[in-house]
PQR file of N, CA, C, O and H, with PARSE charges and radii, in Angstrom:
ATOM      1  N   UNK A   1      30.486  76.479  24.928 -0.4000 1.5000
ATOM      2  CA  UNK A   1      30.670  75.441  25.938 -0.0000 2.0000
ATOM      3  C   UNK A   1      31.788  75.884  26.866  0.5500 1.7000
ATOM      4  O   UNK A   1      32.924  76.240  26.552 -0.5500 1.4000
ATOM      5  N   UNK A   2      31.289  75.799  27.964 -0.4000 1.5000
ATOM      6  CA  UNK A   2      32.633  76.062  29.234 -0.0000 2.0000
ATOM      7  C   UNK A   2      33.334  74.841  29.189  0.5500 1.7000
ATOM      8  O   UNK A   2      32.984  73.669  29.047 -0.5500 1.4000
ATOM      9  H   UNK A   2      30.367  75.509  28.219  0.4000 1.0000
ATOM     10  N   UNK A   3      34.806  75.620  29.403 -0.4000 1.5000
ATOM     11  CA  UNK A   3      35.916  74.671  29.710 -0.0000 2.0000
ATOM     12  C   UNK A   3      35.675  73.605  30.834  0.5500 1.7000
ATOM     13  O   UNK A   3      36.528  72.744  30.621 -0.5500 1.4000
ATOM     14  H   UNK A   3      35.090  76.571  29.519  0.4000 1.0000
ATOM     15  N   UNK A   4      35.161  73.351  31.590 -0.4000 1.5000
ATOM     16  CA  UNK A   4      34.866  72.535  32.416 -0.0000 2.0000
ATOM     17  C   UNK A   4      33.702  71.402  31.956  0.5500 1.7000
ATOM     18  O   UNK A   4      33.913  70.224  32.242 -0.5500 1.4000
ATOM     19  H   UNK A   4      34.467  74.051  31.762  0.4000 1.0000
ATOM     20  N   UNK A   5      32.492  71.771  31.253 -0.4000 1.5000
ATOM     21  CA  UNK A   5      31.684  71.145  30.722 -0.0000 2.0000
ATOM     22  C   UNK A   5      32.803  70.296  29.081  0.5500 1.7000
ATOM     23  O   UNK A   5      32.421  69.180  28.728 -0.5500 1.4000
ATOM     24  H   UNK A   5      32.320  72.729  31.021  0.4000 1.0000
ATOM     25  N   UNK A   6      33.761  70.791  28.470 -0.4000 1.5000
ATOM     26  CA  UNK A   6      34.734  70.352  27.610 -0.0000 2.0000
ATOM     27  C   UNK A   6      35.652  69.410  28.258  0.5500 1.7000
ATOM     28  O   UNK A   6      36.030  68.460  27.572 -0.5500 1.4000
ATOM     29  H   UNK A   6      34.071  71.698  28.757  0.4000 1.0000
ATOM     30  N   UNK A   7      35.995  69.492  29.236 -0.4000 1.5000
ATOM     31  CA  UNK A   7      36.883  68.728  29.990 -0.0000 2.0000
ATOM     32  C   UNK A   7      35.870  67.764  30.754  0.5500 1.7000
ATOM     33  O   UNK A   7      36.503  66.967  31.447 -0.5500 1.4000
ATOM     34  H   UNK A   7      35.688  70.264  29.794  0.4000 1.0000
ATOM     35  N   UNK A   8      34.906  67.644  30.813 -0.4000 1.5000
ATOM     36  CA  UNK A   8      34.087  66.601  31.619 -0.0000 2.0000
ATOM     37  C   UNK A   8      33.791  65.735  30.122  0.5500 1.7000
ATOM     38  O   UNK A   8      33.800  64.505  30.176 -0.5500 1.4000
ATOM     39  H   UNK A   8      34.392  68.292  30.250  0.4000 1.0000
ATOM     40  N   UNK A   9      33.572  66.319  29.005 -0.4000 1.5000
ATOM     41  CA  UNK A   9      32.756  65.396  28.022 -0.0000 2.0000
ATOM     42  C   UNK A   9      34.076  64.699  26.963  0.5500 1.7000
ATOM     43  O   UNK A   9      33.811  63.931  26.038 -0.5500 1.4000
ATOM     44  H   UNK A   9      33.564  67.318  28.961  0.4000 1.0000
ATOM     45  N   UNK A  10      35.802  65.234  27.386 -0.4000 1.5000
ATOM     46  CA  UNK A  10      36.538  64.548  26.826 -0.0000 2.0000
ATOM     47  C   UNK A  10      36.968  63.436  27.934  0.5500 1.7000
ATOM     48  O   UNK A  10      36.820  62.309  27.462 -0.5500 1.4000
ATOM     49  H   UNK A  10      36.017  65.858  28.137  0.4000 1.0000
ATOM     50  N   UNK A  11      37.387  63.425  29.080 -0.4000 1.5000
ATOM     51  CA  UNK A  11      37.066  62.523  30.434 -0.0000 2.0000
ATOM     52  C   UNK A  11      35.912  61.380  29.998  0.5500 1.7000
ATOM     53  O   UNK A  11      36.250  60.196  30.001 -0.5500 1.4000
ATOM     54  H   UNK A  11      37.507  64.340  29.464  0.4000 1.0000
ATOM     55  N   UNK A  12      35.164  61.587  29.794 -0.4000 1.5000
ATOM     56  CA  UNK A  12      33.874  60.948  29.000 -0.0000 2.0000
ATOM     57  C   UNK A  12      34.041  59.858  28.166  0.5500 1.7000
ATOM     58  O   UNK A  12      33.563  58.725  28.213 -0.5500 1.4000
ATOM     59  H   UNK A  12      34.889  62.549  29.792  0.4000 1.0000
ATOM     60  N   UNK A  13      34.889  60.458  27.304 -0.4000 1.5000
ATOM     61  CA  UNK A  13      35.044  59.656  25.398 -0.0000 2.0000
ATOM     62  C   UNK A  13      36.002  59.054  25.784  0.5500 1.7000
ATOM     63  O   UNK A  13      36.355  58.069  25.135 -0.5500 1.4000
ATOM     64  H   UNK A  13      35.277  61.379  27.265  0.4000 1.0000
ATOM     65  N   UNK A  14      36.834  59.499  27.122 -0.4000 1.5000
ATOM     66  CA  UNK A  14      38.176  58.294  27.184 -0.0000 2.0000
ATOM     67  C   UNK A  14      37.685  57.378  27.871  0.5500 1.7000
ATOM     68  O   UNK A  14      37.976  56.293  27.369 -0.5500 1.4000
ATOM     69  H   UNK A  14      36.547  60.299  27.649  0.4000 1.0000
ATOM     70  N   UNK A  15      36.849  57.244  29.124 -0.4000 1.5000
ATOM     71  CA  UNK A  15      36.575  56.507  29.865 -0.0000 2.0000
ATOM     72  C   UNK A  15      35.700  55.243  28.705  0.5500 1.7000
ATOM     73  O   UNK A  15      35.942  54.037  28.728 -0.5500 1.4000
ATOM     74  H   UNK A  15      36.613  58.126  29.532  0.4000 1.0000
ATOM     75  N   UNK A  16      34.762  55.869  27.840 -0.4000 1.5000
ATOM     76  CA  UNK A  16      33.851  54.902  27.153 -0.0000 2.0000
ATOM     77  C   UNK A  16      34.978  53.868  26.191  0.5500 1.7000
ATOM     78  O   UNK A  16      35.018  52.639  26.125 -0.5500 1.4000
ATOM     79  H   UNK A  16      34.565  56.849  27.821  0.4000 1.0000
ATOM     80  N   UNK A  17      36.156  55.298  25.249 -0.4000 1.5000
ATOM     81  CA  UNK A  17      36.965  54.381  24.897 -0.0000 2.0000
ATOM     82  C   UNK A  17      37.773  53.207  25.237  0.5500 1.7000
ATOM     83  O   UNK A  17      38.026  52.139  24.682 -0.5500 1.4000
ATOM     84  H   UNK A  17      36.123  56.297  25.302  0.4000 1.0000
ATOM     85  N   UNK A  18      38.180  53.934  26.655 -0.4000 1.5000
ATOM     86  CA  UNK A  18      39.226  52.873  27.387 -0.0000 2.0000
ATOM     87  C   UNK A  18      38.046  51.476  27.807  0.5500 1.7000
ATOM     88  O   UNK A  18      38.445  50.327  27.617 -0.5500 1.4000
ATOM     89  H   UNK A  18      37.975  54.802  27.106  0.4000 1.0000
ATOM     90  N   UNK A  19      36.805  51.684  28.299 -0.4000 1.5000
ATOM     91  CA  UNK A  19      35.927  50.379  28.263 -0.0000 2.0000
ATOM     92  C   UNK A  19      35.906  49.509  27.047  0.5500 1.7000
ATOM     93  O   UNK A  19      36.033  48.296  27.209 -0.5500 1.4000
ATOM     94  H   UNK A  19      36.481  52.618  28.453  0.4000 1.0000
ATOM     95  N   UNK A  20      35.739  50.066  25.689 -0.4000 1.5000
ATOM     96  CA  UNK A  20      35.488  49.366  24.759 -0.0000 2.0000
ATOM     97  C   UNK A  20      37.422  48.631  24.297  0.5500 1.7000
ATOM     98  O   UNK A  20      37.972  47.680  23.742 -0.5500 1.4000
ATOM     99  H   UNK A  20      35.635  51.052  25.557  0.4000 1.0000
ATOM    100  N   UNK A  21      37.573  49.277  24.663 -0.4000 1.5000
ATOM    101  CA  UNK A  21      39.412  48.564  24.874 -0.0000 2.0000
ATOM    102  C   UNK A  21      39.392  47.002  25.697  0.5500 1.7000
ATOM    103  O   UNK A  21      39.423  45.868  25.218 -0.5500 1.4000
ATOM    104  H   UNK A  21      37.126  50.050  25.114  0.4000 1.0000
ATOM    105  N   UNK A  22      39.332  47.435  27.025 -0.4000 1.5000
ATOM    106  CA  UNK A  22      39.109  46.114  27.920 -0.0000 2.0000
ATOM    107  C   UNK A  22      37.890  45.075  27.645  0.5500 1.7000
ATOM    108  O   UNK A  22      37.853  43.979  28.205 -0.5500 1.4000
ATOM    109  H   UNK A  22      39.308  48.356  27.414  0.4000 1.0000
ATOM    110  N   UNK A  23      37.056  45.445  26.879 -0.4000 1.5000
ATOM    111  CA  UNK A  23      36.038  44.613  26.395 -0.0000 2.0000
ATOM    112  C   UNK A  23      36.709  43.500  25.582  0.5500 1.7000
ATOM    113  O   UNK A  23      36.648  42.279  25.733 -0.5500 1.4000
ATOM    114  H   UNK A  23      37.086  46.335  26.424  0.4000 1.0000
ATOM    115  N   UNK A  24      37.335  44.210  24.723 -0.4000 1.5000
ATOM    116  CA  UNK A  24      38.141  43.776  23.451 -0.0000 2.0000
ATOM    117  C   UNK A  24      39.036  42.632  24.062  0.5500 1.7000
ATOM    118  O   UNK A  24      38.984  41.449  23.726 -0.5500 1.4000
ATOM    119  H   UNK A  24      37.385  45.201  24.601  0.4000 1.0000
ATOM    120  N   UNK A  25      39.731  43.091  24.860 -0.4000 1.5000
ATOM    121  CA  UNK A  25      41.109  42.224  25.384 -0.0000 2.0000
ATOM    122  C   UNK A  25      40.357  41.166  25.721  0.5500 1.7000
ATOM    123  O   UNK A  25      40.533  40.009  25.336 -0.5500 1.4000
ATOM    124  H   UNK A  25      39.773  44.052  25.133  0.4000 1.0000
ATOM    125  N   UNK A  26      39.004  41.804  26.883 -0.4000 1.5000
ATOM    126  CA  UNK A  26      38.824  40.480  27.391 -0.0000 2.0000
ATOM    127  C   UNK A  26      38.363  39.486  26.201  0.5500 1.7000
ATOM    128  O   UNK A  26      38.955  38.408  26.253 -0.5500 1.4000
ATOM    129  H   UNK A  26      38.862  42.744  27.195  0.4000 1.0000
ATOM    130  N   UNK A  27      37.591  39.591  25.316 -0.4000 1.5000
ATOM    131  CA  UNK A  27      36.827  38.828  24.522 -0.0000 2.0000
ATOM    132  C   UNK A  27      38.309  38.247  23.793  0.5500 1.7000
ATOM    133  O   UNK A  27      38.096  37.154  23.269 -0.5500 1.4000
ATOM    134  H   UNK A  27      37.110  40.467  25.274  0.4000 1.0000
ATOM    135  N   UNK A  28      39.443  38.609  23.665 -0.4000 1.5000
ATOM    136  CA  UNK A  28      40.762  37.772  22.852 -0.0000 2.0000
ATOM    137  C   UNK A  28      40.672  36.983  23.967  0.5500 1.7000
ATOM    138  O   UNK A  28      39.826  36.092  23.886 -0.5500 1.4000
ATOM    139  H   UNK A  28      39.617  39.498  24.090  0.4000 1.0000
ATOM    140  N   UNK A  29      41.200  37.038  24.828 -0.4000 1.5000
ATOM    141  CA  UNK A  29      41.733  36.938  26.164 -0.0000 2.0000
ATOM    142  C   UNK A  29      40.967  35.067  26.313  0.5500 1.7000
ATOM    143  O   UNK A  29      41.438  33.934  26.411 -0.5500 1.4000
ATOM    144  H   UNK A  29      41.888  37.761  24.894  0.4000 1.0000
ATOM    145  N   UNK A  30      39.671  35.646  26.253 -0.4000 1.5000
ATOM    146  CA  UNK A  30      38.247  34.505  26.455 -0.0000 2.0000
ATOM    147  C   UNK A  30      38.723  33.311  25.081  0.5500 1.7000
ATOM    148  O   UNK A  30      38.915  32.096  25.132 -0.5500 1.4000
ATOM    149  H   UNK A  30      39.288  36.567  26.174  0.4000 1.0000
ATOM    150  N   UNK A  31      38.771  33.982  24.285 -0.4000 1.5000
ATOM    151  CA  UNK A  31      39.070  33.139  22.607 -0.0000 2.0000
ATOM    152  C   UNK A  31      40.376  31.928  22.920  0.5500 1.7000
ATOM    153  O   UNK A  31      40.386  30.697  22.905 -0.5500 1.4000
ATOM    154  H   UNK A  31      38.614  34.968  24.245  0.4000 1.0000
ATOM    155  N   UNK A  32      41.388  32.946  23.192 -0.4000 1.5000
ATOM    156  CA  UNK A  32      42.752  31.859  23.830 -0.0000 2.0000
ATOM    157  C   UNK A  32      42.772  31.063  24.349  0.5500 1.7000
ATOM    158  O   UNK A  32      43.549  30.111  24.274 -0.5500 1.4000
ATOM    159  H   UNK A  32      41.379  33.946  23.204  0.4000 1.0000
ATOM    160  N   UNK A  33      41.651  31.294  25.233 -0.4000 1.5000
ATOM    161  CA  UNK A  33      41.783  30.726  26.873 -0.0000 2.0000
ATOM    162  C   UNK A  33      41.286  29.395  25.959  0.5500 1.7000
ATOM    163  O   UNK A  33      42.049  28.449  25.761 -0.5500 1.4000
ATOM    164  H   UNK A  33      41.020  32.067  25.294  0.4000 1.0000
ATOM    165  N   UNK A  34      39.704  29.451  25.348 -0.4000 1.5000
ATOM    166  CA  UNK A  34      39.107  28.440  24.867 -0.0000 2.0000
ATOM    167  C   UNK A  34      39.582  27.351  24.037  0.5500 1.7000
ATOM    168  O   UNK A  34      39.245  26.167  24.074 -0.5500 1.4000
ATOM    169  H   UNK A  34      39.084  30.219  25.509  0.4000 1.0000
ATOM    170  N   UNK A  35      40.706  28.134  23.023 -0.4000 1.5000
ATOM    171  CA  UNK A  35      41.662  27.244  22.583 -0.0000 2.0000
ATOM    172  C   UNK A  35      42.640  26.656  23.268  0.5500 1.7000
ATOM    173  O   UNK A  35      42.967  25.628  22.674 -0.5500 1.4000
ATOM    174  H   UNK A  35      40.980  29.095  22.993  0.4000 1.0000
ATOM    175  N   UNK A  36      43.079  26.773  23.953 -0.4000 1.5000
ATOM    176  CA  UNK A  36      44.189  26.127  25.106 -0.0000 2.0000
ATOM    177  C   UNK A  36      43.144  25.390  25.372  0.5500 1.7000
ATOM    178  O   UNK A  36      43.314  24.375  24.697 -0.5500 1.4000
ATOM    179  H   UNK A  36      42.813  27.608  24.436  0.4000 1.0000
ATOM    180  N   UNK A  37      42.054  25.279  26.016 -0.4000 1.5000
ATOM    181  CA  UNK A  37      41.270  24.525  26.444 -0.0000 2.0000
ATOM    182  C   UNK A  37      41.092  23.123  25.523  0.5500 1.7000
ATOM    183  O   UNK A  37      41.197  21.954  25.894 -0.5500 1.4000
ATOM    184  H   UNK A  37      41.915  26.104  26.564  0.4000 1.0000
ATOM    185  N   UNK A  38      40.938  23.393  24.856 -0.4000 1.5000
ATOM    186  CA  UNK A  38      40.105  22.259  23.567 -0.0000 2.0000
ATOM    187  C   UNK A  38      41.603  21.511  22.955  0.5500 1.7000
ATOM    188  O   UNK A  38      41.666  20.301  22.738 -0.5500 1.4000
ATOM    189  H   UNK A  38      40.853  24.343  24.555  0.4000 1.0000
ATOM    190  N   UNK A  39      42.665  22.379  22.749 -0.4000 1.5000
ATOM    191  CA  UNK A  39      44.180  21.518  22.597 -0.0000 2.0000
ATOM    192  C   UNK A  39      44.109  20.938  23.507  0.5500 1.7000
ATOM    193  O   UNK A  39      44.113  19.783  23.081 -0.5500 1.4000
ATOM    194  H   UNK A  39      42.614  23.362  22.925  0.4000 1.0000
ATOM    195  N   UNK A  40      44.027  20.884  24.742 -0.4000 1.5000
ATOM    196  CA  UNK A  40      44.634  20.735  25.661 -0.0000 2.0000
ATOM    197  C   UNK A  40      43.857  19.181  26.095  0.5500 1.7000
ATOM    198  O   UNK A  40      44.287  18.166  26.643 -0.5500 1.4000
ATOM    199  H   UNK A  40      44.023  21.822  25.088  0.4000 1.0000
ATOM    200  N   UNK A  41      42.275  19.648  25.451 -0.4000 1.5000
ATOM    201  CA  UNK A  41      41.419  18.146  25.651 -0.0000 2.0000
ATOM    202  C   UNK A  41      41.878  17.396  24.585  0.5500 1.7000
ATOM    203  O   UNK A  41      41.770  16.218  24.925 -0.5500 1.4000
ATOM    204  H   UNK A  41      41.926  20.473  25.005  0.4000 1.0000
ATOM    205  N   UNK A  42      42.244  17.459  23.689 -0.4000 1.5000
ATOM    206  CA  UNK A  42      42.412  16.810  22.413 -0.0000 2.0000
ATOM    207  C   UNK A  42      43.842  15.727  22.691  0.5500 1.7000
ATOM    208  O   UNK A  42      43.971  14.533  22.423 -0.5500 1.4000
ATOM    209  H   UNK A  42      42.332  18.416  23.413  0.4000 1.0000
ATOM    210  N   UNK A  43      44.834  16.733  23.355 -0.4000 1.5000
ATOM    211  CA  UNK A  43      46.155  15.638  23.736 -0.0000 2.0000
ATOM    212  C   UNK A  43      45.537  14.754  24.684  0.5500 1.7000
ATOM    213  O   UNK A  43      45.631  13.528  24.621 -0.5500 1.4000
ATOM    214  H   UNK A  43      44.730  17.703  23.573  0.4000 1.0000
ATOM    215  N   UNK A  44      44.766  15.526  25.754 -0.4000 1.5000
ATOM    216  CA  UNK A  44      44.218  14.165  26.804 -0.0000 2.0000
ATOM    217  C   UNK A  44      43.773  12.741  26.219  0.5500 1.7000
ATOM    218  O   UNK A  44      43.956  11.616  26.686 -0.5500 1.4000
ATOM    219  H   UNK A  44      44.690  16.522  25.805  0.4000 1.0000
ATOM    220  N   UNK A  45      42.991  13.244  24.789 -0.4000 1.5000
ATOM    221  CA  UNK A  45      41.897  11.998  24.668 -0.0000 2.0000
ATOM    222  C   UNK A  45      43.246  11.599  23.524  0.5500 1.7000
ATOM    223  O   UNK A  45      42.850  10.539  23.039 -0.5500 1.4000
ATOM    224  H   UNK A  45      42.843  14.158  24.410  0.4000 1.0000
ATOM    225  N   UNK A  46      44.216  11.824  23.059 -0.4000 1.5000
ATOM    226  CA  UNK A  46      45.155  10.792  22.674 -0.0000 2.0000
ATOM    227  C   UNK A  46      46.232  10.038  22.933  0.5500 1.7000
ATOM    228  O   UNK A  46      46.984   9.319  22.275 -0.5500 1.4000
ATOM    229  H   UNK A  46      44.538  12.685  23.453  0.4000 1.0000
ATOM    230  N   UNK A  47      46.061  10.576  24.726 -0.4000 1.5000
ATOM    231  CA  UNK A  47      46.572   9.924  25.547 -0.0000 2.0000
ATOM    232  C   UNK A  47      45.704   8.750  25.986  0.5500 1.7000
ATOM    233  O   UNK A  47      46.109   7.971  26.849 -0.5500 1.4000
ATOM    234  H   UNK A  47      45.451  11.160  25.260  0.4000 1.0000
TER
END
C-alpha cells in the first residue's frame, strides 16, 4: 500500500470515528435536554 493511499484510509477511520463521537454527544445532549424538559413540566403542574 502507498503512503498516500495509508494516509487517505487513516484520515478515513478518524473522520468516521470523530462522527460516531458527535452522534454520541448529540444523543446525551438530546437525553438532558428531555429531562430538563419533563422537571421542568412537573414544577409547572405543581404550581
Amino acid at each position: 500500500m502507498s503512503t498516500s493511499k495509508l494516509f487517505a484510509a487513516i484520515i478515513a477511520l478518524g473522520a468516521l470515528a470523530a462522527c460516531e463521537t458527535v452522534q454520541g454527544a448529540g444523543q446525551d445532549i438530546s437525553t438532558a435536554g428531555q429531562t430538563i424538559s419533563a422537571e421542568s413540566q412537573a414544577v409547572q403542574d405543581d404550581l
